[in-house]
C-alpha positions in Angstrom: 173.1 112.1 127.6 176.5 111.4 129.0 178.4 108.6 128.3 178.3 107.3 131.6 174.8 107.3 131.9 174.8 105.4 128.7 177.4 102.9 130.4 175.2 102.6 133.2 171.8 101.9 131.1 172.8 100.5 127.6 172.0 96.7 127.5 172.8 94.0 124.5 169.8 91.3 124.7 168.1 89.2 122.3 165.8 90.4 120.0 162.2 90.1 119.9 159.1 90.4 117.7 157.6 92.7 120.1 160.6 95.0 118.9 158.8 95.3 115.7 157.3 98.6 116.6 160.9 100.5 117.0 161.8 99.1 113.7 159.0 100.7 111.8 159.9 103.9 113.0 163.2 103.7 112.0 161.7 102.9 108.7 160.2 106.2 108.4 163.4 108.1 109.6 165.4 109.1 106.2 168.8 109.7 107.5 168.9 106.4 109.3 167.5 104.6 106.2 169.8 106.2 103.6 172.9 105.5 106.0 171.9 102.3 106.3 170.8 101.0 102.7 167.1 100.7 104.0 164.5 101.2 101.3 162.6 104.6 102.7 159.1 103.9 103.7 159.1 100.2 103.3 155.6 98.7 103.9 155.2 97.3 107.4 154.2 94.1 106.0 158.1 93.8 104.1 159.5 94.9 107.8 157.6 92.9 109.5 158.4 89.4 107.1 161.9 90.8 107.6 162.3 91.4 111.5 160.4 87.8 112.0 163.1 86.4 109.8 166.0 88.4 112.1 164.1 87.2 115.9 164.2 83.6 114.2 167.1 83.6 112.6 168.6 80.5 112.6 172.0 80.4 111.2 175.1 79.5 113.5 177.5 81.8 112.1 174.9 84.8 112.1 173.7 86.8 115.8 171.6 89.7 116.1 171.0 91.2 119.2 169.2 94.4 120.1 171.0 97.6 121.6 168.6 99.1 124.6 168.9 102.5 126.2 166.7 103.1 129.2 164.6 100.0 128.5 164.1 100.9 124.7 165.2 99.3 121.9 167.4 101.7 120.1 169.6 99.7 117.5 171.1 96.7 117.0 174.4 94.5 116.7 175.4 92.1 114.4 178.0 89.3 114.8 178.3 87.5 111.2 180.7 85.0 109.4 181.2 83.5 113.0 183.8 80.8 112.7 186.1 79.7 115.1 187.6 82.6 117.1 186.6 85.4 114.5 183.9 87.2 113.5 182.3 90.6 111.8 181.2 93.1 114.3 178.4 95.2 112.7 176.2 98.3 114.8 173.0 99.8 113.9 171.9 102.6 115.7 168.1 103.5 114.6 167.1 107.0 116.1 169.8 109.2 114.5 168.9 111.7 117.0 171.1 109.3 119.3 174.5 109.4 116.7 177.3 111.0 117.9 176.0 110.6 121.5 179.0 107.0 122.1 175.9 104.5 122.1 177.9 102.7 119.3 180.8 102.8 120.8 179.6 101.2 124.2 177.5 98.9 122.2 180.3 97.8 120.5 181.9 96.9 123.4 179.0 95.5 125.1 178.5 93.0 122.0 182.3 92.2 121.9 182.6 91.1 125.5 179.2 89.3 124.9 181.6 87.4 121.7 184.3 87.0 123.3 183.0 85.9 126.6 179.9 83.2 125.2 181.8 82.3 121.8 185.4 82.5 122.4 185.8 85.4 120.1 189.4 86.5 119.7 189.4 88.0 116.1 187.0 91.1 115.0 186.4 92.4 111.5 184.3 95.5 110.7 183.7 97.4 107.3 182.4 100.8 106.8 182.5 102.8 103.8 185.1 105.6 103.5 182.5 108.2 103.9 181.4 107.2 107.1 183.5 109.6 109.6 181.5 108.7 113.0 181.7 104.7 112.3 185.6 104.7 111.3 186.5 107.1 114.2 184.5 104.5 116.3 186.2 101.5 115.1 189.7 103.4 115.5 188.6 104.6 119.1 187.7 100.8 120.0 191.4 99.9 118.7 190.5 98.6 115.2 192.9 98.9 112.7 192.7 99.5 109.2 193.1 96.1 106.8 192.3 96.9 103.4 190.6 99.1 101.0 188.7 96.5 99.0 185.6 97.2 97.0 182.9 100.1 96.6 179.3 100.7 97.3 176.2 103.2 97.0 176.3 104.9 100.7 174.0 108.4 100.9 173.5 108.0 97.1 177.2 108.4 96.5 179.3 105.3 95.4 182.1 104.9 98.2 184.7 103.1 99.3 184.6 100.6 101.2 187.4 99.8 104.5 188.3 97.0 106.0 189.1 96.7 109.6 190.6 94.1 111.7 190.8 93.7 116.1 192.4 90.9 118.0 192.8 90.7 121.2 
């Protein structure tokens, strides 16, 4: 897939429980679940209590909304520790066999715009760990800039660095 044809059909919308049976396959895919500190195999019962709890969330400094390619839910994008004109961008892609492919990147900038334009964003954080080549050359392509190098954590069974990044416009 090209990346204009993902320009053209990528979508940011809410999410809904009827979304529930994308997330229990990416439940069962291992590189997706190990890249994104998912438990592998988790019972659908778990997912389910857990997706219910992300459709309803309802914290005001916490968004979730879903990442759709060609009218299917592929991933998702977080917006968290919303206050004032700053925020932390976050980006899920679910079907691995979609990474690499610039669905991040445009959903990133799909779910910024949506911040900036409905919220008043200004102020973008994002933290991956060092490990994570595709996400920091994503955040450095979208014009983040490294911050900080501030605390560690278990990513593809390895303990890693994480990075800070900041974005203002």
């Amino acid at each position: 897939m090209k990346l204009e044809d993902i320009n053209q059909s990528l979508k940011i919308r809410p999410i809904t429980i009827d979304d529930f049976e994308f997330i229990l396959k990416w439940s069962k895919d291992a590189s997706f679940c190990t890249a994104n500190g998912w438990e592998i195999n988790r019972s659908p019962e778990e997912l389910y209590r857990w997706w219910l709890n992300s459709v309803n969330n309802a914290a005001e400094d916490f968004i979730r909304m879903g990442i759709e390619l060609n009218e299917k839910l592929i991933g998702y994008a977080d917006l968290a520790f919303i206050k004032d004109n700053n925020c932390e961008l976050g980006i899920a892609i679910g079907e691995s066999e979609l990474w690499g492919k610039g669905i991040g990147f445009t959903s990133a900038i799909r779910m910024m715009e949506f911040a900036s334009n409905k919220l008043g964003i200004t102020t973008f954080n994002a933290e991956t760990h060092e490990a994570n080549i595709r996400s920091r050359k994503m955040l450095e392509r979208l014009g983040f800039k490294e911050v900080s190098r501030i605390g560690s954590e278990e990513y593809l069974g390895e303990e890693n660095q994480l990075i800070q990044y900041g974005f203002s416009f």
